[in-house]
C-alpha positions as CSV (number, residue, x, y, z in Angstrom):
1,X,117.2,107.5,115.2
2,X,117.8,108.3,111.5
3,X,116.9,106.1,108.5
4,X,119.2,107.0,105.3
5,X,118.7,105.6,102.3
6,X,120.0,106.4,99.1
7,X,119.6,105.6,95.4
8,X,120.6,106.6,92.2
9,X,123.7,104.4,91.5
10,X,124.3,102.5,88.3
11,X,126.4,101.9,85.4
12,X,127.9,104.5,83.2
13,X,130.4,105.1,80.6
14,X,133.2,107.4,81.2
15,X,132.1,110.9,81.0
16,X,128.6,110.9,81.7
17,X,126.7,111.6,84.8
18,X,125.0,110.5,87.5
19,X,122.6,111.8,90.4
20,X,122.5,110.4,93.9
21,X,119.4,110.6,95.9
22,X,119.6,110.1,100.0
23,X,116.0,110.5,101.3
24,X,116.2,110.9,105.3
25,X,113.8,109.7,107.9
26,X,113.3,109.6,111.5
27,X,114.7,112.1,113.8
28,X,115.5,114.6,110.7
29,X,115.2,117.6,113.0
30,X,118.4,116.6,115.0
31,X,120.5,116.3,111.9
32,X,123.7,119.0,111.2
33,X,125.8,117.9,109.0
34,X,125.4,115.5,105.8
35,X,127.7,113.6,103.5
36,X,128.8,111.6,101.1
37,X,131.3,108.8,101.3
38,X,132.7,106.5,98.8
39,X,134.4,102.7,99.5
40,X,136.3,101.5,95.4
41,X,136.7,97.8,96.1
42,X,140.0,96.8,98.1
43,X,139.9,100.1,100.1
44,X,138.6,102.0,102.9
45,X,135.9,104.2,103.1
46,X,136.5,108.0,102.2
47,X,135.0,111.3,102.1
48,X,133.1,112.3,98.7
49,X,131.8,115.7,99.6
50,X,129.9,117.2,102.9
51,X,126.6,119.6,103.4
52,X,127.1,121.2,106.4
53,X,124.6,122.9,108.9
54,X,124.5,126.5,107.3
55,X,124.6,125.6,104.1
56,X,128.6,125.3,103.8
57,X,129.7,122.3,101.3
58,X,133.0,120.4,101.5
59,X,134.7,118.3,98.8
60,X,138.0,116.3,99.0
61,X,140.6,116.9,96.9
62,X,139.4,118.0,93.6
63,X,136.2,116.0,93.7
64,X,134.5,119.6,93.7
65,X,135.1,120.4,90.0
66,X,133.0,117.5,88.9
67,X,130.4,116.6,91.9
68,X,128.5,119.2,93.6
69,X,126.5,118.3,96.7
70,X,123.1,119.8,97.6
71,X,120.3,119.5,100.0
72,X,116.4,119.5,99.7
73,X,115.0,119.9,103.3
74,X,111.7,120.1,101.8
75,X,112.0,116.5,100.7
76,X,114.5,115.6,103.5
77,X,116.7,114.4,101.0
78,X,120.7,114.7,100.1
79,X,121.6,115.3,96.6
80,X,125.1,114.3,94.9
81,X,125.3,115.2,91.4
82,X,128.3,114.0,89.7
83,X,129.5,114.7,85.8
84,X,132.4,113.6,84.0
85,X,132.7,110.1,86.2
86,X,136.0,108.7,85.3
87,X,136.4,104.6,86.2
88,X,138.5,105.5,89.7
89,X,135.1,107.1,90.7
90,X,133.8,103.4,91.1
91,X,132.5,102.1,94.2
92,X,129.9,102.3,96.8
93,X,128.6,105.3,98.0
94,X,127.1,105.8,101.2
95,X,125.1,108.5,102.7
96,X,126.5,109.7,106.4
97,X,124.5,111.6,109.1
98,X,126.5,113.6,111.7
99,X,129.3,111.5,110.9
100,X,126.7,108.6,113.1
101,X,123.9,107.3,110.8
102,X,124.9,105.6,107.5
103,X,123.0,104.3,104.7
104,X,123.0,101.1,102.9
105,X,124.7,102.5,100.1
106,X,124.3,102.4,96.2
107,X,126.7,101.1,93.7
108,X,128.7,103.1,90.9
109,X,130.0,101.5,88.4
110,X,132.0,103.4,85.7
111,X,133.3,101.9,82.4
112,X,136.0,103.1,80.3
């Protein structure tokens, strides 16, 4: 079993930043993959960005020029560091496992 939780979320004014934390627990050793997934109220759940095992990062559409993911195994925790957050970017973001274990998820709120 892994625990994810994450933290960091808040609200921001268009333009500025914010850094996402997701500490893991548990059976760390068994993880690949990480990510980060985002659900803006009224719609589904969707891929923010994704570590994979090797080091390899993933971003949907052009998320990549403003968020970059990164990964501390040291501190067994997932990164997502985001910059120039526009209002669309608002919503929940979760932290995902090996596309199994999910975290609670932290809010984003950005104003115009």
């Amino acid at each position: 079993q892994v625990r994810l939780v994450e933290s960091g979320g808040g609200t921001v004014q268009a333009g500025e930043s914010l850094r996402l934390s997701c500490a893991a627990s548990g059976r760390i050793f068994s993880i690949n993959d990480m990510g980060w997934y985002r659900q803006a109220p009224g719609k589904g759940r969707e891929l923010v960005a994704r570590w994979l095992n090797g080091g390899a990062t993933y971003y949907a559409g052009s998320l990549g020029e403003r968020f970059t993911i990164s990964r501390d195994n040291v501190k067994n925790t997932l990164y997502l560091q985001m910059t120039s957050l526009k209002p669309e970017d608002t919503g929940v973001y979760y932290c995902n496992a090996d596309n199994i274990y999910w975290g609670q998820g932290t809010q984003v709120t950005v104003s115009s």
